[in-house]
C-alpha positions in Angstrom: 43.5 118.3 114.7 42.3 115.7 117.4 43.8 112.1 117.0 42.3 108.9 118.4 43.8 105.3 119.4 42.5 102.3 117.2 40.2 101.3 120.2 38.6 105.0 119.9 37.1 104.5 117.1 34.6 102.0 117.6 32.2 104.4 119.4 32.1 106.3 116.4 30.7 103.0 115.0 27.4 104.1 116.3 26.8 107.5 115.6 24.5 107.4 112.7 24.7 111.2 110.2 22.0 110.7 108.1 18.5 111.8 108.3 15.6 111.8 105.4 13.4 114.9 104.7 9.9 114.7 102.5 9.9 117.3 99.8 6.7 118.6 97.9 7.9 117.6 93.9 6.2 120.0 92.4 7.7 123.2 93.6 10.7 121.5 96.1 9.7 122.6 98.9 9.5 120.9 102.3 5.9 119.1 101.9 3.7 121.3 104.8 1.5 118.8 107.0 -1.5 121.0 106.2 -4.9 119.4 105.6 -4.7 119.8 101.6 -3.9 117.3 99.2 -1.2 117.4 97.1 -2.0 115.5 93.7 1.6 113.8 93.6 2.8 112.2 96.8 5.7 113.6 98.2 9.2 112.4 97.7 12.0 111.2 100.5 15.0 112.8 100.1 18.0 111.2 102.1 20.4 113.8 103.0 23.8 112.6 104.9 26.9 114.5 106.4 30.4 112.9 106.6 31.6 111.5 109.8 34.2 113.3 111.7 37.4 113.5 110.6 39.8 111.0 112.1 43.3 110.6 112.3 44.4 106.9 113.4 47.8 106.9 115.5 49.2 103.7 117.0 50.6 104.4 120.3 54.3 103.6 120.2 55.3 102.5 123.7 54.0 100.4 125.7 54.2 100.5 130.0 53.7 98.0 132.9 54.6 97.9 136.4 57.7 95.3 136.9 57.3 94.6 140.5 53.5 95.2 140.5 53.1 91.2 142.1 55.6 92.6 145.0 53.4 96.1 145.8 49.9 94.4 145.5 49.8 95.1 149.4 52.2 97.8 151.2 52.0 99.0 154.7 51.0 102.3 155.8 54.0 104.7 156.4 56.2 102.1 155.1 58.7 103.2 151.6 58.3 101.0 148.7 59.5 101.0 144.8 57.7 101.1 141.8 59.1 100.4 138.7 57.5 101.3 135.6 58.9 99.9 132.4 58.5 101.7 129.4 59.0 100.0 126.0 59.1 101.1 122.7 57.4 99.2 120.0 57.8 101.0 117.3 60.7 101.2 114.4 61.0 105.2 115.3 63.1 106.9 118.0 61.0 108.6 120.6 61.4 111.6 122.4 59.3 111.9 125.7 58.7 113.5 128.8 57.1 111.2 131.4 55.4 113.0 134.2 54.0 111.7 137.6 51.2 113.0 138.8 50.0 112.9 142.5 46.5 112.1 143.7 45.0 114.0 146.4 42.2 113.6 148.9 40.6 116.5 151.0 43.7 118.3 150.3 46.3 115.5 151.1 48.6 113.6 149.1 47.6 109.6 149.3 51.6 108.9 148.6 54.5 110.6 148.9 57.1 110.7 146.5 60.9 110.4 146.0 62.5 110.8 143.0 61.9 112.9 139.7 58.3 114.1 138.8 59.2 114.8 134.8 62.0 113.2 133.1 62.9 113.4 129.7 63.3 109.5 127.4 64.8 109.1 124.7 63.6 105.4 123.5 65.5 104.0 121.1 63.4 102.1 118.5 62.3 97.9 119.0 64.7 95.4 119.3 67.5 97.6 119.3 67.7 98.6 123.1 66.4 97.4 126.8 63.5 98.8 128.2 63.5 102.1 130.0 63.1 101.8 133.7 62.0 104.6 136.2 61.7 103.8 139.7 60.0 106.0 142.4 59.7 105.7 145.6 56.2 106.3 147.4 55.2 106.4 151.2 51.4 105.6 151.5 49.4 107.9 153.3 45.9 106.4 153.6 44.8 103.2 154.3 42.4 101.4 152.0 42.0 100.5 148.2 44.9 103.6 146.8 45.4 103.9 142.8 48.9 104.7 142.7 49.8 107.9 140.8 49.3 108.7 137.5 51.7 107.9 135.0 51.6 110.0 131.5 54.2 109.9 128.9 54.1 113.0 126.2 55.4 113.4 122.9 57.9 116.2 122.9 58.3 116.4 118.9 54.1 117.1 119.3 52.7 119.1 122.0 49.6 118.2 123.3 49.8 114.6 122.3 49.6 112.1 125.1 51.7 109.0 123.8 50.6 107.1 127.4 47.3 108.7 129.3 47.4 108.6 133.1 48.5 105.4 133.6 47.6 103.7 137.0 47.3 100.7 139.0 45.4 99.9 142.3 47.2 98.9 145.5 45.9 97.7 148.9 47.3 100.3 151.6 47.1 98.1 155.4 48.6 98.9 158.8 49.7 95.4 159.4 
């Protein structure tokens, strides 16, 4: 069973599943282009297929970087903190395993990392507890234009689902 956000669905909007065929009505056959005439005209037949099946989910959490105005720009070499804030919106508890993901380039990590790659949340539901914080510590690598590393949360009640999706920001990596 494959599940899809709200903001999924709209390009299902444009797949179209119908079609029309011409059918001889005399005998129901498909009418055959052949030079001969048929003495009644042939009839359109409009044949359809359902679409897909889909199965809405709201995503229950939501996540932003807290300090994100303070790590627009880092320096090469240099240790800063991200902290990622992880809110749950909905009236459920969640259980989740957040994962970090590093980027690589020709082989090498674009940041280093300190502190857990996987931890396990337990999110209480809205307006009953703080956000969750998580706070790593990366050493850039590369200079440049860096996305920092990917940031997925999973639903451990549901394997397979992916409550947040690689979640990422861009940085500016400079040597002075």
């Amino acid at each position: 069973m494959k599940y899809y956000k709200l903001s999924e669905v709209d390009h299902f909007s444009e797949l179209h599943f119908e079609w029309s065929s011409l059918e001889d009505p005399n005998d129901g056959n498909l009418v055959s282009f052949s030079p001969k005439k048929t003495e009644t005209p042939p009839q359109v037949i409009t044949c359809a297929i359902g679409s897909p099946a889909l199965h809405l989910i709201t995503v229950p959490l939501s996540v932003q970087v807290r300090n994100y105005d303070q790590i627009e720009r880092v320096l090469i070499h240099r240790p800063f903190t991200v902290e990622y804030e992880v809110t749950n919106i909905s009236d459920d508890c969640v259980l989740a395993q957040a994962v970090l993901s590093v980027n690589e380039y020709n082989g090498k990590a674009e940041f280093m990392v300190a502190g857990e790659l996987e931890s396990m949340l337990y999110l209480m539901p809205a307006g009953v507890s703080e956000p969750y914080i998580l706070r790593f510590t990366f050493f850039p690598q590369r200079l440049g234009r860096q996305s920092l590393p990917k940031f997925t949360i999973l639903d451990r009640s549901t394997p397979k689902i992916m409550l947040i999706k690689e979640f990422t920001k861009k940085i500016y990596v400079t040597s002075n």
